[in-house]
C-alpha positions in Angstrom: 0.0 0.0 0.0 2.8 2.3 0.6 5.0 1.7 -2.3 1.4 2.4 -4.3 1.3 5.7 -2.4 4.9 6.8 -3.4 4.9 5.5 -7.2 1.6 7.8 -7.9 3.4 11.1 -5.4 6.5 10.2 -7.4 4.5 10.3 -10.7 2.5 13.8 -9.9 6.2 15.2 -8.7 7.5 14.1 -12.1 4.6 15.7 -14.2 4.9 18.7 -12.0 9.2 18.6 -12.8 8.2 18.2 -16.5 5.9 20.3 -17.4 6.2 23.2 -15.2 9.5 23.3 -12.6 12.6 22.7 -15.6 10.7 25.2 -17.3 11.0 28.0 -14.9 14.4 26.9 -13.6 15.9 27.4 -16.9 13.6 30.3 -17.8 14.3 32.5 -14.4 18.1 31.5 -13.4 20.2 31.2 -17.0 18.6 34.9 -18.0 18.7 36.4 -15.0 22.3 35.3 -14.5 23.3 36.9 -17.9 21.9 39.6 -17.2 23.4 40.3 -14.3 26.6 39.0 -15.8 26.7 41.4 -18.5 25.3 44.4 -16.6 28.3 44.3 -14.4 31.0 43.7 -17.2 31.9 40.4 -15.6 32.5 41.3 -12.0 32.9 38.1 -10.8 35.6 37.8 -13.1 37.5 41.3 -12.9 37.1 41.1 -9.0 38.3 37.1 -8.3 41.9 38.1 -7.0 40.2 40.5 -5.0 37.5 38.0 -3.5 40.2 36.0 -2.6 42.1 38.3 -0.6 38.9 39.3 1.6 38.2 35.7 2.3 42.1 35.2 3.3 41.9 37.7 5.6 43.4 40.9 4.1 40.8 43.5 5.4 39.4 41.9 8.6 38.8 43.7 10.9 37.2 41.8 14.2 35.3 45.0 15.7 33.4 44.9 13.0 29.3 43.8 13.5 29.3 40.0 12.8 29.6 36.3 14.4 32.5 35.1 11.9 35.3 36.3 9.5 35.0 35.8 5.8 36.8 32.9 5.6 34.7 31.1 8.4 31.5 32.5 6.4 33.1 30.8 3.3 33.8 27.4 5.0 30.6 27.6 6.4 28.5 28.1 3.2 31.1 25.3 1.3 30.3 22.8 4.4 26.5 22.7 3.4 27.0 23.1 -0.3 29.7 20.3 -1.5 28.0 17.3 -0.7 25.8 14.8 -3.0 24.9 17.2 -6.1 29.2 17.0 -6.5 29.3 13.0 -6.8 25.8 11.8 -7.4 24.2 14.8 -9.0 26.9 14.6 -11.4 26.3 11.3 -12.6 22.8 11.8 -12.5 23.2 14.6 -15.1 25.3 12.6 -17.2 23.0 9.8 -17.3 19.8 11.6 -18.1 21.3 14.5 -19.9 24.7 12.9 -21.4 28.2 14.5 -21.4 26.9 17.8 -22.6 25.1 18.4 -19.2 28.5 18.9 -17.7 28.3 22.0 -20.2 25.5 23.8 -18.3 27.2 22.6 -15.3 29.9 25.1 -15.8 27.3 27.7 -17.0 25.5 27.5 -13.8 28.8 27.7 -12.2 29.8 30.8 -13.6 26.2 32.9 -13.8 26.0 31.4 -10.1 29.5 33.5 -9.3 27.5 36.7 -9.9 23.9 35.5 -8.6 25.5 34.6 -5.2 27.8 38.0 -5.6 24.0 39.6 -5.2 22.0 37.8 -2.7 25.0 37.9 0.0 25.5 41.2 -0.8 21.8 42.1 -0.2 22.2 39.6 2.6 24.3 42.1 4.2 22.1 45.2 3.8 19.8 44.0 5.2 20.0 42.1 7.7 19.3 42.8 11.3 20.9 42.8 14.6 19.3 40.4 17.4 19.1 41.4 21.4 21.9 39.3 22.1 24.2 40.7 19.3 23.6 38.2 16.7 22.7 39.2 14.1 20.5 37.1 11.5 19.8 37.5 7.8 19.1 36.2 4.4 16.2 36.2 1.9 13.4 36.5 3.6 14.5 39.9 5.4 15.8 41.3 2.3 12.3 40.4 0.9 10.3 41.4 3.5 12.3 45.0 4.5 13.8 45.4 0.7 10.7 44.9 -1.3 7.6 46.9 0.8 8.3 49.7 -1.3 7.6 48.1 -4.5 4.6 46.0 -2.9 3.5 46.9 0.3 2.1 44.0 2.7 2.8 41.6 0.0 6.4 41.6 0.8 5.5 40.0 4.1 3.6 37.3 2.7 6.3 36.9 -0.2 8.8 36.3 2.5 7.0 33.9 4.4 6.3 31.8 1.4 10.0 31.3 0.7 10.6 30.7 4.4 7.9 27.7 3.7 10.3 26.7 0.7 13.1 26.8 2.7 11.6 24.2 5.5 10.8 22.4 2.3 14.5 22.5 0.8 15.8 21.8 4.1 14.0 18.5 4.3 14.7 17.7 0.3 17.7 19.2 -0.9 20.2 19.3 2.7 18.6 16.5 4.0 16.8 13.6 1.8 18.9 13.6 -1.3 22.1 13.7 1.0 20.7 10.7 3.1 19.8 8.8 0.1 23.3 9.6 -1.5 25.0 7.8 1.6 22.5 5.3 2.0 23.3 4.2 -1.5 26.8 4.5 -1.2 27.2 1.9 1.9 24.8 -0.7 0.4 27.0 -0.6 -3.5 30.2 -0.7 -1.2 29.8 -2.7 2.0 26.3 -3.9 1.4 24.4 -2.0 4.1 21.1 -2.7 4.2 19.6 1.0 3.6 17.5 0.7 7.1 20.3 0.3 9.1 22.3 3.0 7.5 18.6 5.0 8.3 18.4 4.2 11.8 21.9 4.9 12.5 22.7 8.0 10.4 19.1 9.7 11.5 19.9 8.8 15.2 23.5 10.6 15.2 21.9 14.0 13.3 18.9 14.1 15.9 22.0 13.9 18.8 23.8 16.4 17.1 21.2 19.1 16.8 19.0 18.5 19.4 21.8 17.8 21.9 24.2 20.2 20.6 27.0 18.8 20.3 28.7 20.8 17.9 32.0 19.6 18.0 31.4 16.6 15.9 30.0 18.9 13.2 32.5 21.3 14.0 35.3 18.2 13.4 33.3 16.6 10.3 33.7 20.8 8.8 37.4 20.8 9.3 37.3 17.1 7.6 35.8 18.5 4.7 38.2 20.4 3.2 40.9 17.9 3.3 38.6 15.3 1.7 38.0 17.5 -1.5 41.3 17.7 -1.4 42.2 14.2 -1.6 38.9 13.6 -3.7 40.6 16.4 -6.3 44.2 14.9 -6.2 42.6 11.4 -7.1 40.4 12.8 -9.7 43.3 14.0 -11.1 45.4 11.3 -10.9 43.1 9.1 -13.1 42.9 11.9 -15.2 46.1 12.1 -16.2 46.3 8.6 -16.4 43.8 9.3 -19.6 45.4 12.0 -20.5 44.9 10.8 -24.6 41.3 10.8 -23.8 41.4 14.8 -21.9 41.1 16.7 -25.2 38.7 14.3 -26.8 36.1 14.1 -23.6 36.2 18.7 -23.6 35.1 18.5 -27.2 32.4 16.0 -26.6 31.2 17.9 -23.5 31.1 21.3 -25.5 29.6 19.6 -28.5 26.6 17.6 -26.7 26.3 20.8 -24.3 25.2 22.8 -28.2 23.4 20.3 -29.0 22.4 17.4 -27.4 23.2 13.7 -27.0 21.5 10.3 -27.1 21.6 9.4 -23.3 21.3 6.2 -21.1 17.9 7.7 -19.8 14.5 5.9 -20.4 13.3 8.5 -22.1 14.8 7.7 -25.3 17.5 10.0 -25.3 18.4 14.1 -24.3 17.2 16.9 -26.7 19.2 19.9 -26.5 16.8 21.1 -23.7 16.7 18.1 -21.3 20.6 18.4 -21.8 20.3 22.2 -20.5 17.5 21.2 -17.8 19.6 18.3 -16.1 22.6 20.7 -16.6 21.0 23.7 -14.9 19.0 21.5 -12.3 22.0 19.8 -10.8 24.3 22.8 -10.9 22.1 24.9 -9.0 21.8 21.2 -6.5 25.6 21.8 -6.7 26.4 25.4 -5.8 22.9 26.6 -4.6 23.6 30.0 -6.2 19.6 31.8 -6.6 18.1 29.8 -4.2 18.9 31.8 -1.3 20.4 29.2 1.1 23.9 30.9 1.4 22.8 34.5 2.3 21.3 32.8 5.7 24.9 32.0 6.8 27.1 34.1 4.9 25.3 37.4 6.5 26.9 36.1 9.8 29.9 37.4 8.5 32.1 40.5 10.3 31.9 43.4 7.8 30.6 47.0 7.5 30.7 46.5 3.8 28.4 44.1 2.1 29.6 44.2 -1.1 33.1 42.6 0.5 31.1 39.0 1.7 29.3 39.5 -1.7 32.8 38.5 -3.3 33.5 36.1 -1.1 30.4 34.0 -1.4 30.6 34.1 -5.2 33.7 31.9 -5.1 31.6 29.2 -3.3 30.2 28.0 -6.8 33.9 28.0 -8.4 35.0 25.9 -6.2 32.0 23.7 -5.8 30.6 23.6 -8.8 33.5 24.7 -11.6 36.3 22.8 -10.0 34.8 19.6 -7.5 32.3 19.1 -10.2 34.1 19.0 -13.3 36.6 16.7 -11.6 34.0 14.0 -10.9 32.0 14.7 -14.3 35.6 14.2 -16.3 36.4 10.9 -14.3 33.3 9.5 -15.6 33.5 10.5 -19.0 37.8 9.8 -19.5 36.8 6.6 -18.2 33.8 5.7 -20.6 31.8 5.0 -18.0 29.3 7.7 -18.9 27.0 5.2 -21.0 27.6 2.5 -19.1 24.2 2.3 -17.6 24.7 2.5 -14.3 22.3 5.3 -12.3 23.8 7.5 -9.0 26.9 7.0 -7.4 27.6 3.3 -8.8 28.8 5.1 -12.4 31.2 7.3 -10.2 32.6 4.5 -8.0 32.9 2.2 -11.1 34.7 4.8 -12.9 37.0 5.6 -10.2 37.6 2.1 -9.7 38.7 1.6 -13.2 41.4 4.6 -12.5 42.7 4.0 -10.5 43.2 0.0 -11.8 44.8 1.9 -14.9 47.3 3.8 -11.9 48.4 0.2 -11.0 47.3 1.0 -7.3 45.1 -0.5 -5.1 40.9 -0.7 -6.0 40.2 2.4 -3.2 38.5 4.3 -5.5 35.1 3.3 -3.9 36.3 3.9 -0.9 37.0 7.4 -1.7 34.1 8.0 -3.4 32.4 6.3 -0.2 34.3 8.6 2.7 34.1 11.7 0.2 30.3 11.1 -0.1 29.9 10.6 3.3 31.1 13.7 4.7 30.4 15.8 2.6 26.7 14.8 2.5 26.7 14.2 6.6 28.6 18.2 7.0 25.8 19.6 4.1 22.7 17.5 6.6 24.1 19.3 9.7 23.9 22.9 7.8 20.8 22.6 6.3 18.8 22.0 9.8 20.3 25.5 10.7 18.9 26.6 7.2 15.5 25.2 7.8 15.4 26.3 11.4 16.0 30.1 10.2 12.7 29.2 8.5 10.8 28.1 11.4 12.0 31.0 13.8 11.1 33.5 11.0 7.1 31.9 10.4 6.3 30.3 13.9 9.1 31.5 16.4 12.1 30.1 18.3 10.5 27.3 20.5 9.1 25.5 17.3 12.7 25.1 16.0 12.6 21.6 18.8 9.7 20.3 17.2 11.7 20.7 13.8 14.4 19.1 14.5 12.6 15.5 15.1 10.7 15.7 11.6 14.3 16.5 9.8 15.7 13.3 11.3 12.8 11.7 10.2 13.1 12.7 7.0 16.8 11.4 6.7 15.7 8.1 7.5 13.0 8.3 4.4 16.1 9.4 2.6 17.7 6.3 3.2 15.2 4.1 2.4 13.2 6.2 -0.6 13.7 5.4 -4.0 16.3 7.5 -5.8 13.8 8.8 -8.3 11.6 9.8 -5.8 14.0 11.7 -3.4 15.4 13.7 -6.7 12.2 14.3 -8.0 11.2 16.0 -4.6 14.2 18.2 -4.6 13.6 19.0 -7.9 10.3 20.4 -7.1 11.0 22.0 -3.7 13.9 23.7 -5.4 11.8 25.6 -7.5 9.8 26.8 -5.1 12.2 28.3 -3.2 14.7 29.5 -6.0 11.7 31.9 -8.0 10.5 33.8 -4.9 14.1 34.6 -4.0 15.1 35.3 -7.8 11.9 38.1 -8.3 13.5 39.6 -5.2 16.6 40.0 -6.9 15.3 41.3 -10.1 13.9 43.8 -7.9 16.7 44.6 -5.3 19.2 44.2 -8.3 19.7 48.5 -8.6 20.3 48.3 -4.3 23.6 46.0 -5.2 24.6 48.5 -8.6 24.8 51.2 -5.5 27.0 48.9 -3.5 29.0 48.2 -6.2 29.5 52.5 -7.5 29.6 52.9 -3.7 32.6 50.2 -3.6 34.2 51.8 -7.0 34.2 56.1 -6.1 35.2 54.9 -2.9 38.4 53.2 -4.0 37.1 50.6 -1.2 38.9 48.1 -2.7 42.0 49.2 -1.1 40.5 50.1 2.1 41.4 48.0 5.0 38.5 47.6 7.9 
């Protein structure tokens, strides 16, 4: 009865990702991204030495209003964004949407540099200081305080429906397609039933944030970035060890990202468009730029100037999306094991595997794929239940947050044990929902962030020191 139950939600989520929801992600975030883009001569591009000097520390100044530096901001955001969408959404991509979907991958990537540059920056404006000198922020302030002068009371009721998105996203995207992600990966590697991986992965998040125990998520965020490390060093590894096939795979990716590929996908194969949707959908999964998750956390951090934490946050989707990505995207496709016919993270393990068999060394490519997987999806699970908590506080108040808590843990164990269609079909959907109330927010705050940026310019800011 309740397989029944899920096939028929899984088919009406799957009409709704069809018909309406790829539709409006790659109508709203691709133009809206250009535009940006172009309006501001590239300023993701002219100002990424300078991003990377704020986040390294160059003009911190700790008097300044804030919980955390920029780099701790950065960290932050990266702990709750590389996760799944780098190893399984990649695949995923590839198998619906063939080689070419790595393509929009990248563009994603790089109109997500500028989208984040904008939301972190309103972020910033806008955010408010708490009694206790906390201060809190993100999309639905900027919404709510930013917007009532173009619609009045509306802007209230815009910002609590993206709040609702947000609970939504919290349960889908940082919390059911990152259970489901390591469920999947322990039963292909160590045969783990996906139950037990349920029970125990949804008992140790309801510990951590119900008991508070932050030091194991603080230890699993250090973790983090020296596992992308070692995940990028392999990648590379097996990548040079196909180095005959580098040149070969970039054409194909560029070529089926113009126009289109036959894929592995039951559909029959992936029209230019479906190669742009699967693209676009699990690049924003990736890097999250437009949806509005980052702003929550990256408007924590110490500045008087939001513009600086603007260029910060915009190199989250380099890294995440235009360097951890393409790494996992061009070990599958070196490999061949792009139309192998293998769906989620069994075509990355197996191409891994082959890799490293080519390097001679020892078959730990699963298990790298396996540890990577599992913290970075376990460090992304642990961020989003702050995400969706913001939610909460902002619609029902502070003590509901408890209540919260137990239905996200619940909802990693349906991760677990969910079908794989079903738990990316929901993020799919929920994605949407959140991404186009916070992207009509920046179509209309966009001439707020040109100000920051003239502000930034005449000022000659950019050498200023805080």
């Amino acid at each position: 009865m309740m397989n029944e139950v899920l096939e028929q939600l899984n088919k009406i989520i799957s009409i709704y990702n069809e018909y309406v929801g790829g539709y409006l992600i790659v109508a709203f975030l691709v133009p809206i991204g250009l535009y940006f883009t172009i309006r501001m001569k590239f300023l993701q591009i002219r100002n990424f030495v300078h991003s990377w000097k704020i986040t390294l520390g160059f003009y911190d100044n700790p008097k300044d209003t804030g919980d955390v530096n920029h780099l701790r901001a950065l960290t932050s955001a990266l702990a709750s964004t590389v996760g799944t969408g780098n190893i399984v959404g990649v695949s995923l991509a590839i198998y619906f949407g063939g080689p070419g979907a790595l393509f929009w991958i990248w563009v994603t990537g790089f109109l997500g540099m500028m989208l984040k540059m904008v939301e972190c920056t309103l972020s910033l404006k806008y955010r408010i200081i708490n009694e206790d000198g906390t201060v809190s922020g993100g999309p639905m302030f900027y919404i709510e305080r930013g917007l009532y002068k173009f619609i009045g009371k509306w802007a209230k009721v815009l910002a609590i429906i993206f709040s609702v998105a947000l609970i939504l996203c919290s349960l889908g995207t940082g919390n059911l397609a990152q259970a489901n992600g390591i469920s999947d990966v322990m039963k292909t590697n160590y045969n783990i039933p996906p139950y037990i991986t349920g029970l125990i992965l949804s008992s140790i998040v309801l510990i951590i944030i119900v008991g508070g125990i932050k030091r194991i998520a603080e230890v699993a965020v250090r973790l983090v970035p020296f596992m992308a490390f070692t995940y990028i060093i392999s990648a590379l590894l097996i990548i040079a060890a196909h180095y005959k096939d580098f040149i070969p795979s970039l054409w194909l990716i560029v070529k089926c990202g113009l126009t289109g590929t036959d894929s592995v996908a039951s559909f029959g194969g992936a029209t230019l468009f479906w190669t742009i949707v699967w693209g676009v959908r699990r690049g924003l999964f990736s890097n999250e730029a437009g949806q509005g998750s980052a702003p929550i956390v990256h408007a924590a951090a110490k500045t008087k100037i939001p513009l600086r934490e603007g260029f910060v946050a915009s190199l989250e989707p380099f890294i995440d999306t235009i360097v951890i990505c393409t790494m996992t995207a061009l070990v599958i496709i070196v490999t061949g094991f792009w139309h192998s016919g293998i769906k989620g993270v069994g075509m990355t393990i197996a191409a891994f595997n082959e890799g490293f068999s080519r390097l001679n060394l020892p078959p730990i490519g699963q298990h790298i794929v396996g540890i990577g997987l599992f913290l970075f999806a376990f460090t992304t699970i642990i961020g989003w239940s702050y995400y969706g908590s913001r939610g909460i506080q902002y619609i029902l108040g502070y003590r509901y947050i408890k209540y919260y808590y137990f239905i996200f843990a619940l909802f990693t164990f349906f991760g677990c044990v969910w079908g794989i269609d079903l738990v990316w079909n929901f993020v799919d959907m929920v994605i949407t929902f959140m991404t186009i109330p916070n992207l009509i927010a920046l179509l209309f705050l966009f001439p707020e962030f040109v100000k920051e940026v003239k502000s930034y310019e005449s000022n000659n800011l950019k050498n200023f020191k805080e």
